[in-house]
Chimera marker file (.cmm) of the C-alpha trace (Angstrom):
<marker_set name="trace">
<marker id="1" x="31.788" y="15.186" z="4.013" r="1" g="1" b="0" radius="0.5"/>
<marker id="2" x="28.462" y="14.307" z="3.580" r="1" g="1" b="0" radius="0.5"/>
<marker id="3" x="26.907" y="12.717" z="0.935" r="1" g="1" b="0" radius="0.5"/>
<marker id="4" x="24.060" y="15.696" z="-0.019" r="1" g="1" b="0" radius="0.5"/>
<marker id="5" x="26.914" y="18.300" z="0.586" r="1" g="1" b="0" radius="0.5"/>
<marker id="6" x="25.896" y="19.059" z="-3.180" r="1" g="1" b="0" radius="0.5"/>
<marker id="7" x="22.742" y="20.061" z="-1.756" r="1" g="1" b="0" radius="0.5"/>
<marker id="8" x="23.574" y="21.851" z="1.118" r="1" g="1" b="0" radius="0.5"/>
<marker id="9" x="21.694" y="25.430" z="-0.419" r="1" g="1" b="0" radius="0.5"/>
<marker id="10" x="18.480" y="23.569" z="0.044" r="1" g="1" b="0" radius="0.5"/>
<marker id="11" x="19.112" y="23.090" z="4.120" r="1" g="1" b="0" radius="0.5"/>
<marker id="12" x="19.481" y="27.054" z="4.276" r="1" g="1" b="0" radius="0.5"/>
<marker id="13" x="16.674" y="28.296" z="6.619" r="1" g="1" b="0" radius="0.5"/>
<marker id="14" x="15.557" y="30.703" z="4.060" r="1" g="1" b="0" radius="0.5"/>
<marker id="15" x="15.496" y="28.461" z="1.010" r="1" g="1" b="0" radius="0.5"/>
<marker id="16" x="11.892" y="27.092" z="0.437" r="1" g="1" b="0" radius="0.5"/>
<marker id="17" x="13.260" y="23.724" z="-0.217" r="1" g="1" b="0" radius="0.5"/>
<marker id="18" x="15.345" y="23.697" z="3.433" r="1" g="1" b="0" radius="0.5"/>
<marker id="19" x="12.779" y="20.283" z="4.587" r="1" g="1" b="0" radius="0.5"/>
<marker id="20" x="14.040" y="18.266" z="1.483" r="1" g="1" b="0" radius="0.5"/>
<marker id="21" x="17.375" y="17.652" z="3.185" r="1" g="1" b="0" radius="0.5"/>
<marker id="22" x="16.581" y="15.742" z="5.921" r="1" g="1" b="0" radius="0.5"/>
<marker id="23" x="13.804" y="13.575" z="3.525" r="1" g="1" b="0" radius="0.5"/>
<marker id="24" x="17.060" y="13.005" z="1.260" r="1" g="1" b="0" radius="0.5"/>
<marker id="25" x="18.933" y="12.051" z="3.928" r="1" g="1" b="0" radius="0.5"/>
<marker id="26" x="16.607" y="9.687" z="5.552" r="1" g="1" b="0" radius="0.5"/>
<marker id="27" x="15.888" y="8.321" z="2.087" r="1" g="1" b="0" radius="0.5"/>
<marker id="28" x="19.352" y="7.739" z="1.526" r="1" g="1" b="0" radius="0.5"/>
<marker id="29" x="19.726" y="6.030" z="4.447" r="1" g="1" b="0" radius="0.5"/>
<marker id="30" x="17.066" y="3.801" z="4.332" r="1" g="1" b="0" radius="0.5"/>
<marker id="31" x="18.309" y="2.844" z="1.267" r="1" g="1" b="0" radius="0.5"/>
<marker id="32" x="21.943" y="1.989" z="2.040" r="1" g="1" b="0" radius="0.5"/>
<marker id="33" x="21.076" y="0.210" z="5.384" r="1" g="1" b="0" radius="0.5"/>
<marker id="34" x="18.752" y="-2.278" z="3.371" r="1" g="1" b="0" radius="0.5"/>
<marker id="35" x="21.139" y="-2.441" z="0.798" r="1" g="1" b="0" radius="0.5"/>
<marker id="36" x="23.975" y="-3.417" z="3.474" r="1" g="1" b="0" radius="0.5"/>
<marker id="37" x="21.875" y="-5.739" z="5.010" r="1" g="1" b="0" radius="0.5"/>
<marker id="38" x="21.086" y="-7.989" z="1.557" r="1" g="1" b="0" radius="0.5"/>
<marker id="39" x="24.318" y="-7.257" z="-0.081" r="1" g="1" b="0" radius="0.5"/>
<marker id="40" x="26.717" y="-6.184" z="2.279" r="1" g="1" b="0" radius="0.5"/>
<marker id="41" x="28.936" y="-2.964" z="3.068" r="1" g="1" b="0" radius="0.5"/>
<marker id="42" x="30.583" y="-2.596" z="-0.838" r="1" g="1" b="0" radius="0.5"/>
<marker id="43" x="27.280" y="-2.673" z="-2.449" r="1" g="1" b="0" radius="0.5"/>
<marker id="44" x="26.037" y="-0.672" z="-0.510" r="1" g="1" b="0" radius="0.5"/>
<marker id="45" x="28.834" y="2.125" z="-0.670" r="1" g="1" b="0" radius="0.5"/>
<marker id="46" x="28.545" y="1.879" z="-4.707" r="1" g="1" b="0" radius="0.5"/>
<marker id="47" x="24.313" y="1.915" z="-4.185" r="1" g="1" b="0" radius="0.5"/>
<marker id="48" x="24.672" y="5.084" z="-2.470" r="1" g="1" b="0" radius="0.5"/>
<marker id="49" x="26.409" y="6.507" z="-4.979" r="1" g="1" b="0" radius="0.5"/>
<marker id="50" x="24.022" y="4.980" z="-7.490" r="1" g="1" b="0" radius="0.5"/>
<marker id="51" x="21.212" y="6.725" z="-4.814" r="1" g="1" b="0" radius="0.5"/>
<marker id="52" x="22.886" y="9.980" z="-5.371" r="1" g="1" b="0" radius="0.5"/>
<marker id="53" x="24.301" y="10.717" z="-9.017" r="1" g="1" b="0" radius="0.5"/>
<marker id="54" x="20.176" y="10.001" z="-9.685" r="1" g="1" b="0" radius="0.5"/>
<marker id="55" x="19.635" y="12.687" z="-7.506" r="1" g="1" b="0" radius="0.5"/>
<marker id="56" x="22.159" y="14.603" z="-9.535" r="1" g="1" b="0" radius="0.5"/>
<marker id="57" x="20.421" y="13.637" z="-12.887" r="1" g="1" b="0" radius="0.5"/>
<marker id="58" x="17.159" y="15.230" z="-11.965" r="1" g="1" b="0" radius="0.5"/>
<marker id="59" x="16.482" y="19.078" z="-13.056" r="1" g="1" b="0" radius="0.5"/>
<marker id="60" x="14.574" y="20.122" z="-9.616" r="1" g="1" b="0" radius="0.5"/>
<marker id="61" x="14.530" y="18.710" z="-6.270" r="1" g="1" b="0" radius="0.5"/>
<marker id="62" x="12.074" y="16.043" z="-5.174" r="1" g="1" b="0" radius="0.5"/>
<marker id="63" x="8.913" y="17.640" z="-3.491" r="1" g="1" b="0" radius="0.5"/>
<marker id="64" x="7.151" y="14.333" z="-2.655" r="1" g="1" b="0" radius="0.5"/>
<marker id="65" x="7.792" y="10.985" z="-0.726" r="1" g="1" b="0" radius="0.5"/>
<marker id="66" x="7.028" y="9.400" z="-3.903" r="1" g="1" b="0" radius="0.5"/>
<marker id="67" x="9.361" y="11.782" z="-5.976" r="1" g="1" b="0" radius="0.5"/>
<marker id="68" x="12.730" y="10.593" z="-3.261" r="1" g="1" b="0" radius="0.5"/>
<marker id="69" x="10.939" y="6.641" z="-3.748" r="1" g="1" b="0" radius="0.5"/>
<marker id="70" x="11.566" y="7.289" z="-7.563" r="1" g="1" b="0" radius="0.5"/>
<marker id="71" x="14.918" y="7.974" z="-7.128" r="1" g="1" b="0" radius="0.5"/>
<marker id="72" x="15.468" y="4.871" z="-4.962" r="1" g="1" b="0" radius="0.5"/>
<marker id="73" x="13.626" y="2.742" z="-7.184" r="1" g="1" b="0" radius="0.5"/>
<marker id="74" x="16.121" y="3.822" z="-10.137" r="1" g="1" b="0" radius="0.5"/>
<marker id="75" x="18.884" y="3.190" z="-8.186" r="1" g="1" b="0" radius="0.5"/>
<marker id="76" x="17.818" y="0.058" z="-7.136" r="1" g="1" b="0" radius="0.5"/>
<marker id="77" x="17.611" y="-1.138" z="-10.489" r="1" g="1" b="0" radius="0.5"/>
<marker id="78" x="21.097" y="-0.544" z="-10.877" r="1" g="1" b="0" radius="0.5"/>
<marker id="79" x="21.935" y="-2.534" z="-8.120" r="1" g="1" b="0" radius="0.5"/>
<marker id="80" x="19.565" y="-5.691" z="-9.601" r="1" g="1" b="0" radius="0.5"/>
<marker id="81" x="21.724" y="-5.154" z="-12.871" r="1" g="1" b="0" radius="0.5"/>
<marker id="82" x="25.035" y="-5.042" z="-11.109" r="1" g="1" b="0" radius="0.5"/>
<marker id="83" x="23.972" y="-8.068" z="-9.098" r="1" g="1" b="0" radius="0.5"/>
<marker id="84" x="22.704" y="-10.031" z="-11.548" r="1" g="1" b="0" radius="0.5"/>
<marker id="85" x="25.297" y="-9.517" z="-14.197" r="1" g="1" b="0" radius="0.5"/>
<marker id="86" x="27.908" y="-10.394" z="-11.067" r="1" g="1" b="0" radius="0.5"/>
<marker id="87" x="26.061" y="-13.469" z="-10.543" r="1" g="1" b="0" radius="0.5"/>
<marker id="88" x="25.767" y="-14.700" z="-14.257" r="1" g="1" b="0" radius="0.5"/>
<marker id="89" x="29.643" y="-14.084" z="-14.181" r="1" g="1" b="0" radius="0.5"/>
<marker id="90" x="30.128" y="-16.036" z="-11.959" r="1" g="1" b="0" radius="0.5"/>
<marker id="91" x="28.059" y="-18.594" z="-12.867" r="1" g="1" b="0" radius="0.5"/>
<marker id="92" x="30.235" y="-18.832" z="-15.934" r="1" g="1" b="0" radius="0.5"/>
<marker id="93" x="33.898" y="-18.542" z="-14.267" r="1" g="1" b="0" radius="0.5"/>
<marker id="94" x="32.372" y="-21.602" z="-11.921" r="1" g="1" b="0" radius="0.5"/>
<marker id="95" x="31.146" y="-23.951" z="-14.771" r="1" g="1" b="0" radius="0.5"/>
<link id1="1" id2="2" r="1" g="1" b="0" radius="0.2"/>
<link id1="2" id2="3" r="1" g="1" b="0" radius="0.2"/>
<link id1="3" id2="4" r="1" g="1" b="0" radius="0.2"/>
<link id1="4" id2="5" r="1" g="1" b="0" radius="0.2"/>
<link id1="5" id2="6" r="1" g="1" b="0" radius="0.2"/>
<link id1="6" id2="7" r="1" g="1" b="0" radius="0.2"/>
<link id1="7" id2="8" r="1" g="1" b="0" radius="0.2"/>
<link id1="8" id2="9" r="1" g="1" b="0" radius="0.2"/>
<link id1="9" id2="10" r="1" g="1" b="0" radius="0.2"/>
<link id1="10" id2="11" r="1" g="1" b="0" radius="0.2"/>
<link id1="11" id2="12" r="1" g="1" b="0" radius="0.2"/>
<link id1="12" id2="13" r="1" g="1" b="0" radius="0.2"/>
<link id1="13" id2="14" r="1" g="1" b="0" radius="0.2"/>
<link id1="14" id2="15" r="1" g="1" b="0" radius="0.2"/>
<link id1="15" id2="16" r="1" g="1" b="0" radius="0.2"/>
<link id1="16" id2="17" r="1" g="1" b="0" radius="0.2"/>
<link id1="17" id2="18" r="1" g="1" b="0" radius="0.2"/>
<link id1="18" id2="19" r="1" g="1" b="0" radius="0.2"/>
<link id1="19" id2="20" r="1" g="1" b="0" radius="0.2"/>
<link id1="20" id2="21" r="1" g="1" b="0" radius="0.2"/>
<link id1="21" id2="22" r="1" g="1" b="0" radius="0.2"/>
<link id1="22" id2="23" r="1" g="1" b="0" radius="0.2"/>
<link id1="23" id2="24" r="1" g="1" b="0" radius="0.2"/>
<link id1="24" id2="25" r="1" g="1" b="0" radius="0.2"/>
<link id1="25" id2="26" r="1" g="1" b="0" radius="0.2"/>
<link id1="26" id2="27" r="1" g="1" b="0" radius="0.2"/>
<link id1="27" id2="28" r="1" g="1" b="0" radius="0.2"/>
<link id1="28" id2="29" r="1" g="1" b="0" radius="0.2"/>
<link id1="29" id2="30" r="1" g="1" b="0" radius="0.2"/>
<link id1="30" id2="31" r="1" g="1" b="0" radius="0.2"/>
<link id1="31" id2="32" r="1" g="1" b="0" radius="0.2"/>
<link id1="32" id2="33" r="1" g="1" b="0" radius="0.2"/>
<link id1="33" id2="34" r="1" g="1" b="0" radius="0.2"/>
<link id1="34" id2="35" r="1" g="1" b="0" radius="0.2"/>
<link id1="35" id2="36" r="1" g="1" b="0" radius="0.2"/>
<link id1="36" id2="37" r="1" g="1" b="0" radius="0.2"/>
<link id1="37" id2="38" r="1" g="1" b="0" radius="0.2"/>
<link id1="38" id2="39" r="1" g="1" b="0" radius="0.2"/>
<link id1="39" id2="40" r="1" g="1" b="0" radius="0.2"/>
<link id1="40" id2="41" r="1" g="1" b="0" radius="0.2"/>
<link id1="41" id2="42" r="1" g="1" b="0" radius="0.2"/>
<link id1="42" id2="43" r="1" g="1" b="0" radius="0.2"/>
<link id1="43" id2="44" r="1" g="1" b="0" radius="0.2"/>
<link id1="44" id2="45" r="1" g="1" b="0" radius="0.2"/>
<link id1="45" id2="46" r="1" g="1" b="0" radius="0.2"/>
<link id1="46" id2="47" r="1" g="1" b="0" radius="0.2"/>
<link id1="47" id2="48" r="1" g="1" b="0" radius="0.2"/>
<link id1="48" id2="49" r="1" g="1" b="0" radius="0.2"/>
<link id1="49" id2="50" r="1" g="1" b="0" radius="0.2"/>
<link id1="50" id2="51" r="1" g="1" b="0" radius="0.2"/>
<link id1="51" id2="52" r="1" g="1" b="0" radius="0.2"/>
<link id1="52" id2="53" r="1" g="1" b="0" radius="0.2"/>
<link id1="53" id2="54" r="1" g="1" b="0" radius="0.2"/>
<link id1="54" id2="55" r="1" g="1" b="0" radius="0.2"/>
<link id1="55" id2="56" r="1" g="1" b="0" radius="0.2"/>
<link id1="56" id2="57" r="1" g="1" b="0" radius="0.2"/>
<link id1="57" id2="58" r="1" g="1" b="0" radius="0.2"/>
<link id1="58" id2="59" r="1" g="1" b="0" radius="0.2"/>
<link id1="59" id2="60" r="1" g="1" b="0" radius="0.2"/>
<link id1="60" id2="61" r="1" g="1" b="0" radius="0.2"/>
<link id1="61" id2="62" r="1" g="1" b="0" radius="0.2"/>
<link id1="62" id2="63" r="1" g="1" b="0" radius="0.2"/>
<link id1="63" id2="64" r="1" g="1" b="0" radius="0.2"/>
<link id1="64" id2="65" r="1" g="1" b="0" radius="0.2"/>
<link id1="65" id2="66" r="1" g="1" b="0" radius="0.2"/>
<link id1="66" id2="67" r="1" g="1" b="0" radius="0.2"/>
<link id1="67" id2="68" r="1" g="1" b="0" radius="0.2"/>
<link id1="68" id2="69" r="1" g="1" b="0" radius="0.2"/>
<link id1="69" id2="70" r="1" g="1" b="0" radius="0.2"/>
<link id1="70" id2="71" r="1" g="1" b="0" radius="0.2"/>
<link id1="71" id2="72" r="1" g="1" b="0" radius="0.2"/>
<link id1="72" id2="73" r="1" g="1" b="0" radius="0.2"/>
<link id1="73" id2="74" r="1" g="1" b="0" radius="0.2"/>
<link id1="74" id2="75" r="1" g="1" b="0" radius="0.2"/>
<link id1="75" id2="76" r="1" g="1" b="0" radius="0.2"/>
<link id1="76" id2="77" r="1" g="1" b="0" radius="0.2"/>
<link id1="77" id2="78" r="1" g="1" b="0" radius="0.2"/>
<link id1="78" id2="79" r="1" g="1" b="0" radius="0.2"/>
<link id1="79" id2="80" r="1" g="1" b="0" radius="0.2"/>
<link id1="80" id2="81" r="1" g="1" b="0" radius="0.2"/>
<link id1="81" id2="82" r="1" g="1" b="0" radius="0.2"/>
<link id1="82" id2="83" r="1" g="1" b="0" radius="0.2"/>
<link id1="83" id2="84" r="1" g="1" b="0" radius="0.2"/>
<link id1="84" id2="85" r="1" g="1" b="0" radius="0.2"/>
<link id1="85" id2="86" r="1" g="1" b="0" radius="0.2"/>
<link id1="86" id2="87" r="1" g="1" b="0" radius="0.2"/>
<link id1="87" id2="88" r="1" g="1" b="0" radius="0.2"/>
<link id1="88" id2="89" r="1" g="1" b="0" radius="0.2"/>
<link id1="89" id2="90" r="1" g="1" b="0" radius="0.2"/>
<link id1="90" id2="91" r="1" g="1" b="0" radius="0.2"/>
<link id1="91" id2="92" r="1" g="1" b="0" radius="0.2"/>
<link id1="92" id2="93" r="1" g="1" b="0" radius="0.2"/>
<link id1="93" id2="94" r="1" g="1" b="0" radius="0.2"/>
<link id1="94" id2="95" r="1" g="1" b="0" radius="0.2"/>
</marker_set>
């Protein structure tokens, strides 16, 4: 399944929102490629689903590149906070 399945009423033809998808989805992907790259493969899984249950939170679709950057900026501070709080863990368990 994939991930914007929620959204799939906004990829109808006739829906004036049916461009957003494919923005989402390359937003999306973007996103969990560079998060896979610095973090690796788990991170990024839980990032995406960071990516998305923003999406979720909002009341009306994204109409801008800077509205789907929002979104990945919000979930990217969740991944700094999961990160960080990982690393100051571990710093801890280590000492």
């Amino acid at each position: 399944m994939k991930p914007l399945a929620r959204y799939k009423s906004l990829g109808n033809s006739n829906s004036p929102c049916s461009d957003l998808v494919p923005i989402a989805e390359r937003e999306l992907s973007a996103f969990f490629h560079a998060v896979k790259d610095l973090f690796g493969s788990e991170q990024a899984a839980r990032s995406a689903e960071d990516w998305l249950q923003e999406l979720i939170e909002i009341d009306n679709p994204p109409k801008s590149a800077r509205e789907w950057r929002l979104i990945t900026a919000k979930a990217s501070a969740r991944i700094a906070n999961r990160v960080s709080a990982s690393s100051f863990s571990a710093e801890f368990t280590n000492a």
